[in-house]
Backbone as ProteinMPNN parsed JSONL, in Angstrom:
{"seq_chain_A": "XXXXXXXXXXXXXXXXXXXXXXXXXXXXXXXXXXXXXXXXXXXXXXXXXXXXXXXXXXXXXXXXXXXXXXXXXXXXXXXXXXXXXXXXXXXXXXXXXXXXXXXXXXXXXXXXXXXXXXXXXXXXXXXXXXXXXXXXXXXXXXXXXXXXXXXXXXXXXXXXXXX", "coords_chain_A": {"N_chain_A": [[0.844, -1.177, 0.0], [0.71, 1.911, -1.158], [2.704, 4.928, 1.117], [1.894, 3.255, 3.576], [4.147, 2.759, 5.232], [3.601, 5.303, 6.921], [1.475, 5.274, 7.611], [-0.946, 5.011, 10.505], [-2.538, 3.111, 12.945], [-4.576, 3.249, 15.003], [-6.105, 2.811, 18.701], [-8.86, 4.885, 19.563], [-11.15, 7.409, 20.827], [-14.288, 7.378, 19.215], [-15.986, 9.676, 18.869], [-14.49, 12.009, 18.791], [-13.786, 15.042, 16.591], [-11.974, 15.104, 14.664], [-12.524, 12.403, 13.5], [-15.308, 12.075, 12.458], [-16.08, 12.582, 9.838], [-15.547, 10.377, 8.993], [-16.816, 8.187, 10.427], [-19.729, 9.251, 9.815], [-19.816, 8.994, 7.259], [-19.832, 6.131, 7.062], [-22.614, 5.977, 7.608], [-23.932, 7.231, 6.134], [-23.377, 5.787, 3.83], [-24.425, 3.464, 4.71], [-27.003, 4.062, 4.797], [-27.775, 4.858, 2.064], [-27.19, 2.29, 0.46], [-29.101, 0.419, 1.766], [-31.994, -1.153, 3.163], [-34.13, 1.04, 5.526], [-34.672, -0.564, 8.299], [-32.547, -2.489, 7.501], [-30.204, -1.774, 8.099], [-27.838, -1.823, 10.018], [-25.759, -0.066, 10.646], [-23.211, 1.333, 12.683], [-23.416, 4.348, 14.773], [-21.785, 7.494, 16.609], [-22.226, 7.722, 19.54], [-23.232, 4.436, 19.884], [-20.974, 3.169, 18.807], [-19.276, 3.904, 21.495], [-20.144, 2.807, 23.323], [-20.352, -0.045, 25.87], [-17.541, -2.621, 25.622], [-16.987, -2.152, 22.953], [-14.176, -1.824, 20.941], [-12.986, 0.397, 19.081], [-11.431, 1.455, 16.426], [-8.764, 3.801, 14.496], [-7.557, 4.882, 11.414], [-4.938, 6.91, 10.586], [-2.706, 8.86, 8.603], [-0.401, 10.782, 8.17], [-0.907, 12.319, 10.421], [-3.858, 12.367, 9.631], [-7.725, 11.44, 9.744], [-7.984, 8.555, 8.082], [-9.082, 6.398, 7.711], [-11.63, 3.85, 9.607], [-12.564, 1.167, 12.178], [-14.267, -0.853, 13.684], [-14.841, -3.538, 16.838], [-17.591, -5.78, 18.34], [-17.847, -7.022, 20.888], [-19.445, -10.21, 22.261], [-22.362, -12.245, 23.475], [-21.044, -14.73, 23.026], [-18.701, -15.036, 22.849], [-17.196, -15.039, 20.872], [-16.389, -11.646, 18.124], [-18.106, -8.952, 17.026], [-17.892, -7.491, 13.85], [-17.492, -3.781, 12.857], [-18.378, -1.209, 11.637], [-16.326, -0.321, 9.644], [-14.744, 1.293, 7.515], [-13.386, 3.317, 4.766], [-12.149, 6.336, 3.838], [-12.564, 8.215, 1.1], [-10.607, 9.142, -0.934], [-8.662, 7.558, 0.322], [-9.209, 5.18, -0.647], [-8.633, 2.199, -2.415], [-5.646, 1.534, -1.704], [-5.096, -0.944, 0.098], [-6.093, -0.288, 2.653], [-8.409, -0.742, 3.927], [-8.075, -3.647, 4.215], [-5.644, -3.501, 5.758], [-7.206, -2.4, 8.06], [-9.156, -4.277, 8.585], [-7.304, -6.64, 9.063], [-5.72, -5.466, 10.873], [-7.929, -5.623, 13.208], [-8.589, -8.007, 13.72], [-6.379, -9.099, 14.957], [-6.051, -7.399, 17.054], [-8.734, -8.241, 18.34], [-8.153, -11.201, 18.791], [-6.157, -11.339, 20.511], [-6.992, -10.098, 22.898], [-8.634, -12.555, 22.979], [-10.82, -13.33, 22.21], [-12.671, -15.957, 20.457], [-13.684, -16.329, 17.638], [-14.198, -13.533, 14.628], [-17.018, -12.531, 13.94], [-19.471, -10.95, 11.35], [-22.14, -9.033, 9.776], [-22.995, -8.033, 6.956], [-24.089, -6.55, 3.886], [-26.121, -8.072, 1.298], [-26.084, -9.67, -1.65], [-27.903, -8.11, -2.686], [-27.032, -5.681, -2.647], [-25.387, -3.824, -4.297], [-23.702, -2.277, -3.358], [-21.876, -3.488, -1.343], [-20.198, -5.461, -2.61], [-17.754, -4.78, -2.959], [-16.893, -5.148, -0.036], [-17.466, -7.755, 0.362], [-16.257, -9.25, -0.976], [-13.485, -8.481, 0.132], [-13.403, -9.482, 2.46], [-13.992, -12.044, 1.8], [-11.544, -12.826, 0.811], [-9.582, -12.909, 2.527], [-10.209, -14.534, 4.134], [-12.871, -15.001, 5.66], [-15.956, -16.674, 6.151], [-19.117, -17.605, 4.924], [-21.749, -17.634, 7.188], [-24.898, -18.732, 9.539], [-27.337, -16.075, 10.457], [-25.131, -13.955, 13.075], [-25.433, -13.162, 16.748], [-28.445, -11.433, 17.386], [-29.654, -10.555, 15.25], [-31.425, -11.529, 12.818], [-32.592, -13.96, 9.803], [-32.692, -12.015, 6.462], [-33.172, -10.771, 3.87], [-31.626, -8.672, 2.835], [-29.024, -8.631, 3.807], [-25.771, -11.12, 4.453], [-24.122, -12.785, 6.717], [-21.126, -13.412, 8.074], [-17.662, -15.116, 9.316], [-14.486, -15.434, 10.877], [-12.873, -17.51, 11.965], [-10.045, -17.014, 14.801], [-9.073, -18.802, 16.486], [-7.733, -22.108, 16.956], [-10.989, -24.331, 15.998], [-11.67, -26.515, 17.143]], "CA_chain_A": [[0.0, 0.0, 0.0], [1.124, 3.444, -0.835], [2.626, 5.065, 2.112], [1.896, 2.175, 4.459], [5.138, 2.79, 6.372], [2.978, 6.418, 7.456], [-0.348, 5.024, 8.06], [-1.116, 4.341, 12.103], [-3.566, 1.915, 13.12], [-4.97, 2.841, 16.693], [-7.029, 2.775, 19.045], [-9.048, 6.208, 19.779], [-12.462, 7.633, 20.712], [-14.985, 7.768, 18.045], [-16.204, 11.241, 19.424], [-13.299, 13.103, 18.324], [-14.0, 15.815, 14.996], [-11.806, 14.286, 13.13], [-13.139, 11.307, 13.155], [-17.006, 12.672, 12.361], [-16.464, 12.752, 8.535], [-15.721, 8.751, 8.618], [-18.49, 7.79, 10.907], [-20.67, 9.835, 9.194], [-19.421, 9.003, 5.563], [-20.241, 5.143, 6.775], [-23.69, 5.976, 7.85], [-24.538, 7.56, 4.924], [-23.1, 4.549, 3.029], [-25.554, 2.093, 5.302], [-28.459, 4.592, 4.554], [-27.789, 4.589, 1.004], [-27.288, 1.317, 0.135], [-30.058, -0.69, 2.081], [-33.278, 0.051, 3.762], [-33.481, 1.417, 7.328], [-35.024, -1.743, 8.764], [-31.437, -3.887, 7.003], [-29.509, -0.821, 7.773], [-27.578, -1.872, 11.269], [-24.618, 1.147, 10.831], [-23.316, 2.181, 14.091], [-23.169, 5.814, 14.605], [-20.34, 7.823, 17.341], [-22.29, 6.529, 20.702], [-23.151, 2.776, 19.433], [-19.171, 3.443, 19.07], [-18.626, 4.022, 22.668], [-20.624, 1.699, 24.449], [-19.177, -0.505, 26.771], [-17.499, -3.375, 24.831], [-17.297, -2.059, 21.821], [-13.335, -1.225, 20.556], [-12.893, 1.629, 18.071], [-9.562, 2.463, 16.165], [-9.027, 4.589, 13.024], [-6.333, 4.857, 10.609], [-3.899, 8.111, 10.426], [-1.526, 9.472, 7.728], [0.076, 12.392, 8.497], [-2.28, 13.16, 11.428], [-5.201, 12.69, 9.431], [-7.888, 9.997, 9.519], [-7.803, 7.811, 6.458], [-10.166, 4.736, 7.806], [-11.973, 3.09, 10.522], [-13.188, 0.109, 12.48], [-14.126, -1.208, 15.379], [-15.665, -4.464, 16.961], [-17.812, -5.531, 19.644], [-18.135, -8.315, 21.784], [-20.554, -10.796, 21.618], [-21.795, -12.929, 24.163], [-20.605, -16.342, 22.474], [-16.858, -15.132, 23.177], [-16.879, -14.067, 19.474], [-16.859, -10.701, 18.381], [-18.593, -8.53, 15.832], [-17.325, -6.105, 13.079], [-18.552, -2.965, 13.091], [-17.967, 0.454, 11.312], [-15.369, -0.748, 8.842], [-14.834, 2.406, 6.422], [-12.265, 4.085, 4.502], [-12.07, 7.862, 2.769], [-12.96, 7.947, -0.406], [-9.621, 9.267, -1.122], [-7.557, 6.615, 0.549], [-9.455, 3.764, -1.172], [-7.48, 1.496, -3.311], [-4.389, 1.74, -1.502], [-5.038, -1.708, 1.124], [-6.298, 0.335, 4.064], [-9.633, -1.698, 4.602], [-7.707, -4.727, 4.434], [-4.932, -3.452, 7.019], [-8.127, -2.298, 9.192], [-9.267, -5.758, 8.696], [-5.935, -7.611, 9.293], [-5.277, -5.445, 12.87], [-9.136, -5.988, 14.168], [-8.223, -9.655, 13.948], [-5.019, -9.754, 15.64], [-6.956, -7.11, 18.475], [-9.501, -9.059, 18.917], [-7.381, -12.556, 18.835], [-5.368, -10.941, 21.52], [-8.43, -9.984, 23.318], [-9.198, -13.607, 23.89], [-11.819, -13.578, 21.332], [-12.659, -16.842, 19.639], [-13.948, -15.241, 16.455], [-14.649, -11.9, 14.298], [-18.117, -12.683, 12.961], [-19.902, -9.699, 10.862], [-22.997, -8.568, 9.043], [-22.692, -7.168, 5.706], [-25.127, -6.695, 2.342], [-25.805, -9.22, 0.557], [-25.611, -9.404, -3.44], [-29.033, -7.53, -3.222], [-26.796, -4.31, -2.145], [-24.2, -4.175, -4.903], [-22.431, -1.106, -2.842], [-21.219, -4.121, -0.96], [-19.775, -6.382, -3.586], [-16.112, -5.124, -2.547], [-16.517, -5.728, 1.061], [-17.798, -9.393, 0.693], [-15.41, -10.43, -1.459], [-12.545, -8.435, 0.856], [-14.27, -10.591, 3.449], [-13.61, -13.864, 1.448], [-10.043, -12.734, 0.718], [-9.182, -13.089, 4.208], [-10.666, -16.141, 5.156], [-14.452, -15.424, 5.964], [-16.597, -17.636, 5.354], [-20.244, -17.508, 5.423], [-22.78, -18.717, 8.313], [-25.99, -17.884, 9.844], [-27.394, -14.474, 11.17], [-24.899, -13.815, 13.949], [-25.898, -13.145, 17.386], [-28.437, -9.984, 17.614], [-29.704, -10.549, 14.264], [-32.075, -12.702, 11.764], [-32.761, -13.972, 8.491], [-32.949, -10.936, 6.002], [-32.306, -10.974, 2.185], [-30.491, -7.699, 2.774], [-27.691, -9.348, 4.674], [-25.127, -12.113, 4.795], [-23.159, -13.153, 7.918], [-19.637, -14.125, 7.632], [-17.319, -15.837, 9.961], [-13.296, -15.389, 10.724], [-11.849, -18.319, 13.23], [-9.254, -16.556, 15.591], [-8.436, -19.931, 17.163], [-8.612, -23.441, 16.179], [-12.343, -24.662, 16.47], [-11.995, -28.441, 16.869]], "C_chain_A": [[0.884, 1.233, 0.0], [1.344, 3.801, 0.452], [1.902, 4.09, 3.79], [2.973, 2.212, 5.448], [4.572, 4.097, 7.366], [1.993, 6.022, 7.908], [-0.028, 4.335, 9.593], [-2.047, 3.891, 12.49], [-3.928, 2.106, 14.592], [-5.654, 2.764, 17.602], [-7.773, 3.968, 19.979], [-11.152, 6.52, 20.23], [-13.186, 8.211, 19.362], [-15.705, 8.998, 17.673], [-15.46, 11.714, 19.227], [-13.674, 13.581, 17.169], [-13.652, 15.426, 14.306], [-12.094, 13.352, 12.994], [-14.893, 11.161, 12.597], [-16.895, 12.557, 11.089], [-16.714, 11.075, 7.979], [-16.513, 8.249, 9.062], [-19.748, 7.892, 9.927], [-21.065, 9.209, 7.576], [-20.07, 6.884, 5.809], [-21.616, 4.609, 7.015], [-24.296, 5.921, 7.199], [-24.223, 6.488, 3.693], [-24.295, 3.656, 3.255], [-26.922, 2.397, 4.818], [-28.871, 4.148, 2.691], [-27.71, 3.034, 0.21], [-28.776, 0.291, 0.689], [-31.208, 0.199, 2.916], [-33.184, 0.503, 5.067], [-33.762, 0.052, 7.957], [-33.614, -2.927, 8.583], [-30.189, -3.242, 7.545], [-28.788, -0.963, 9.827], [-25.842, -0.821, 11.229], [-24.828, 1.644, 12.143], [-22.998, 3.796, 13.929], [-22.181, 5.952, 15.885], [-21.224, 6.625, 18.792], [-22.853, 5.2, 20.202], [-21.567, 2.553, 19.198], [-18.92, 3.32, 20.67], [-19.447, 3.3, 23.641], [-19.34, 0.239, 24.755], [-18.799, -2.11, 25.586], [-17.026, -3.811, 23.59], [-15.514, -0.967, 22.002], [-13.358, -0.789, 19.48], [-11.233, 1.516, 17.572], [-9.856, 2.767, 14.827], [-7.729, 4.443, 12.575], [-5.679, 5.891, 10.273], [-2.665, 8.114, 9.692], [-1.545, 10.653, 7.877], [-0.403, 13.052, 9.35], [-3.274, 13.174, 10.772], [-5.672, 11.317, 8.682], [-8.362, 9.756, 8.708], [-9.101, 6.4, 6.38], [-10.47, 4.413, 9.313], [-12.689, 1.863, 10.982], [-13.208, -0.271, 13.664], [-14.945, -2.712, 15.581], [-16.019, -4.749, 18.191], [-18.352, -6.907, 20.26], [-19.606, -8.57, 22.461], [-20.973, -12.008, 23.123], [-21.52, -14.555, 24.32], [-19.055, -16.247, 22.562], [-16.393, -14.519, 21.552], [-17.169, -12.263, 19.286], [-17.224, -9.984, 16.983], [-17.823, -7.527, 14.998], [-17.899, -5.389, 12.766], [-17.715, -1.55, 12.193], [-16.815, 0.583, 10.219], [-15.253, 0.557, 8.009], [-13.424, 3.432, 5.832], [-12.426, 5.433, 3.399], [-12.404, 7.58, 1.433], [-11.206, 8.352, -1.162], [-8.438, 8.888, -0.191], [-7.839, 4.994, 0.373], [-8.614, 3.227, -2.194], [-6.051, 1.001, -3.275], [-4.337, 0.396, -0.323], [-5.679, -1.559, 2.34], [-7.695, -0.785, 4.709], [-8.979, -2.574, 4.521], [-6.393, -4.807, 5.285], [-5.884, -3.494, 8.272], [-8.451, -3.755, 9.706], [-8.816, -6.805, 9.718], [-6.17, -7.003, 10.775], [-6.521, -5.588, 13.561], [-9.094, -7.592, 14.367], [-7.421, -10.025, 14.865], [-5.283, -8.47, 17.031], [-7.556, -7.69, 19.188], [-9.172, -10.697, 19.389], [-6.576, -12.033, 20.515], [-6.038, -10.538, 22.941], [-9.155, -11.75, 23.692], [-10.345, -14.238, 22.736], [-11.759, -15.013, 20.578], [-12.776, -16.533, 18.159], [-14.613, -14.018, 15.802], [-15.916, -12.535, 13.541], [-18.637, -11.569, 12.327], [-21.471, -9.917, 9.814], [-23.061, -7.797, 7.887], [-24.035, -6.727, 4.509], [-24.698, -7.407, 1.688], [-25.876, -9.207, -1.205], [-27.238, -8.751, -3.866], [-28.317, -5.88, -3.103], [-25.627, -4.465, -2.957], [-22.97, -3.459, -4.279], [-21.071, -2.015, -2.043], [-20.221, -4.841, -1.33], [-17.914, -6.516, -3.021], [-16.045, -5.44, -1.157], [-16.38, -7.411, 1.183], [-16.511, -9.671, -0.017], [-13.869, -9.708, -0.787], [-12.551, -9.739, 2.056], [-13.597, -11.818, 3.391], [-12.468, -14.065, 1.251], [-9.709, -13.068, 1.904], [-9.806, -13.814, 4.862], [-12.168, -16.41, 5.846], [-15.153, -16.33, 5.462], [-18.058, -17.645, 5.992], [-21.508, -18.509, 6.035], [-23.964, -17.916, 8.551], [-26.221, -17.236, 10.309], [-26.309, -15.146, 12.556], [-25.483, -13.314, 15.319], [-26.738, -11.223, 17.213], [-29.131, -9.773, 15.855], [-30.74, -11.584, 13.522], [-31.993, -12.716, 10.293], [-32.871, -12.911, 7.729], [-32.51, -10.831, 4.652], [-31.25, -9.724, 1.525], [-29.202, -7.922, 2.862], [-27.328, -10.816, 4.779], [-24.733, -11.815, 6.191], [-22.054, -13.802, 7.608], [-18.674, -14.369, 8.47], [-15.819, -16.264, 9.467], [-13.148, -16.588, 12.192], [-10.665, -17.775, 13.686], [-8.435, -17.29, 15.974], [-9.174, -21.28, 16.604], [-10.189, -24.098, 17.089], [-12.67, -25.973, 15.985], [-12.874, -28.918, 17.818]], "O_chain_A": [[1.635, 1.547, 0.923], [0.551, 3.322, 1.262], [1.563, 4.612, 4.852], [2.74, 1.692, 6.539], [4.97, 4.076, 8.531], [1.583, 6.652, 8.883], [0.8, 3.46, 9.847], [-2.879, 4.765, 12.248], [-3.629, 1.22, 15.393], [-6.577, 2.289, 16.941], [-7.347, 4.066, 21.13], [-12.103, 5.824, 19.873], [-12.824, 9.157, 18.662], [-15.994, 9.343, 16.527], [-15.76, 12.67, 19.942], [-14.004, 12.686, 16.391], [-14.254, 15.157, 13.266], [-11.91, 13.134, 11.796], [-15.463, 10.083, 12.424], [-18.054, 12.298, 10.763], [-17.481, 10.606, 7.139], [-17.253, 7.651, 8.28], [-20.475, 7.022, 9.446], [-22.134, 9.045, 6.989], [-20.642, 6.347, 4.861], [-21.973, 3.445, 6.833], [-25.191, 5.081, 7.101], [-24.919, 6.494, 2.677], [-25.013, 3.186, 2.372], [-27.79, 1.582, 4.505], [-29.785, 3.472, 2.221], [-28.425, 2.926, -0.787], [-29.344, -0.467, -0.097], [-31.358, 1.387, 3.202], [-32.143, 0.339, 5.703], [-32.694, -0.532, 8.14], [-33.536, -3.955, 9.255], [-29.149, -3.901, 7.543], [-29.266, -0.265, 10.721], [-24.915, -1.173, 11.959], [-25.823, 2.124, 12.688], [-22.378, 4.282, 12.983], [-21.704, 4.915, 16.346], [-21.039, 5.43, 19.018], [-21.777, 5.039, 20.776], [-21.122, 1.469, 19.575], [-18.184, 2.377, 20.96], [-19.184, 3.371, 24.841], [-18.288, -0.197, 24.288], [-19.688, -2.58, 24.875], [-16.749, -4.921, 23.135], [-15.378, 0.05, 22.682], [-13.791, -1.564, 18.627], [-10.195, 1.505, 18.235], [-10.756, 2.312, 14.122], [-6.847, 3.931, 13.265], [-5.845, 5.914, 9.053], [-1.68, 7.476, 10.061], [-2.467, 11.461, 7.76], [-0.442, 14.281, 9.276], [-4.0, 14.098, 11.139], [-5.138, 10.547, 7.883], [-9.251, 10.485, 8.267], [-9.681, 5.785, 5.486], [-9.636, 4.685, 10.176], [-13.5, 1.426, 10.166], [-12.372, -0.092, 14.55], [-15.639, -3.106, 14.644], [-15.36, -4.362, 19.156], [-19.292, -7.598, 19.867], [-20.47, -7.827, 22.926], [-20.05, -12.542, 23.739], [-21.687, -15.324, 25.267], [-18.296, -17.2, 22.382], [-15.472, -13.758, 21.255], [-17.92, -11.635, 20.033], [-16.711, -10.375, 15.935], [-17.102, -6.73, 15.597], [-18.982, -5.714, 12.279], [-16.55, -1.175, 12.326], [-16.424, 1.724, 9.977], [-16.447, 0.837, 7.898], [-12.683, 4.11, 6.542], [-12.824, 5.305, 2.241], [-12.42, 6.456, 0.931], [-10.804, 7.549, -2.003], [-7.479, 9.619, 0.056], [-7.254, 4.01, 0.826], [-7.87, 3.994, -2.805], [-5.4, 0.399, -4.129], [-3.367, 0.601, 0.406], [-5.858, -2.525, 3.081], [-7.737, -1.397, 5.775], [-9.373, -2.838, 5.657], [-5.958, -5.921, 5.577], [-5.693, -4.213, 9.253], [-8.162, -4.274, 10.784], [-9.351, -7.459, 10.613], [-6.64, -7.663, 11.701], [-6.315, -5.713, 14.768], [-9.678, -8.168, 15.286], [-7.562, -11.04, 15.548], [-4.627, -8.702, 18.046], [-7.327, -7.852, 20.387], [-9.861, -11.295, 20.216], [-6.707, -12.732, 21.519], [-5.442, -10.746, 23.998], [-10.018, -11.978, 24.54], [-10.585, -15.43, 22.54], [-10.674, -15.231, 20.039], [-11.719, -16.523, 17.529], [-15.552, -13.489, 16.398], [-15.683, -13.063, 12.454], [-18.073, -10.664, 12.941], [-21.706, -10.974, 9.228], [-23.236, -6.602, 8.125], [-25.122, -6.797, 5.082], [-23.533, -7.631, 1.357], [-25.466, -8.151, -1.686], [-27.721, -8.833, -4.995], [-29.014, -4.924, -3.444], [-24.752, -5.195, -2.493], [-21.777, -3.714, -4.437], [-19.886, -1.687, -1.999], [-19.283, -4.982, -0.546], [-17.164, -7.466, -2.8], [-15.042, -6.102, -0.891], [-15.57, -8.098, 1.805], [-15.716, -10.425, 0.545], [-12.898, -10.365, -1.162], [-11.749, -10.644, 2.285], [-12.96, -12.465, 4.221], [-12.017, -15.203, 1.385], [-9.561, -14.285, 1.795], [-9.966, -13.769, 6.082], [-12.594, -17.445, 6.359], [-14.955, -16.775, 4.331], [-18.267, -17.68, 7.205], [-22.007, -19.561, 5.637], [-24.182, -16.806, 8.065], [-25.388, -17.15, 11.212], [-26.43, -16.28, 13.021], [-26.523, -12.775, 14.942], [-26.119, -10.175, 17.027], [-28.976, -8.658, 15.356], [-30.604, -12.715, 13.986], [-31.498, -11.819, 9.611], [-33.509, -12.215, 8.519], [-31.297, -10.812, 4.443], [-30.536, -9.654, 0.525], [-28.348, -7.471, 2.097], [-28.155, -11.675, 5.085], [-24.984, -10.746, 6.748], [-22.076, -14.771, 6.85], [-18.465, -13.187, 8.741], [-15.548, -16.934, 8.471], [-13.385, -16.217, 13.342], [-9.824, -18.031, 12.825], [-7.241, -16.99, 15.999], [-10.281, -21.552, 16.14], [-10.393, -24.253, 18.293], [-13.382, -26.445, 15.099], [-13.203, -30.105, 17.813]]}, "name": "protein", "num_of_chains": 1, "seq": "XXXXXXXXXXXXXXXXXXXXXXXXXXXXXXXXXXXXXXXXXXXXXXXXXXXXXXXXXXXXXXXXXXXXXXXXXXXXXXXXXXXXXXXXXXXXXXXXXXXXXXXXXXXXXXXXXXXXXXXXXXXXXXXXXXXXXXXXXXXXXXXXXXXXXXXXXXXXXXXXXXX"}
């Protein structure tokens, strides 16, 4: 990834200004793409509840991407808020975000990152799922907190071996 030796990966409150354009920017993604009823986008507090880790992505002091996930109570944990600039797409960043919410949450104890996405009725999605499948998801049924819905898949990262 471009500048990848600059980009910082950490972990911050989601209430901070600069962070308001990426929140925002993935709200308006959730709104736009699916209906409100399919439409489970967290906004800043659904960010800061208890549980629930946040971190964003910084080049040069300024934030480039975010994600956060939130624990579940099967020991797994969810992905939540995933989003990157419009002008720092293309360059890996959702799939660094990705990569370090894995090895957070692994470290964290977590058994696995499960998530909720749009399903091939929401084409806006098309690049998440198949980032998703790049990295080892693999899809199961509604996760906890959740049902059937032709809006949404569920998809499913193992942390630790599940023999």
């Amino acid at each position: 990834m471009a500048g990848s030796d600059r980009m910082e990966i950490r972990k911050t409150d989601p209430g901070l200004s600069a962070l308001r354009p990426l929140i925002e920017g993935n709200q308006s993604h959730g709104a736009a793409a699916t209906s409100s009823e399919s439409d489970h986008t967290f906004g800043v507090e659904d960010l800061r509840q208890p549980g629930v880790q946040f971190y964003a992505a910084f080049e040069a002091g300024i934030a480039q991407g975010c994600g956060a996930f939130k624990a579940l109570s099967d020991g797994t944990a969810e992905v939540k808020s995933v989003f990157v600039c419009e002008n720092a797409r293309g360059r890996g960043l959702a799939h660094r975000l990705m990569e370090h919410l894995a090895r957070e949450a692994a470290g964290a104890g977590f058994s696995a990152l499960v998530l909720e996405t749009g399903s091939e009725l929401c084409p806006q999605y098309d690049a998440a799922r198949a980032l998703y499948e790049r990295l080892g998801y693999a899809y199961c049924p509604p996760i906890e907190g959740y049902t059937e819905d032709p809006m949404s898949v569920f998809m499913r990262l193992p942390l630790i071996s599940e023999g």
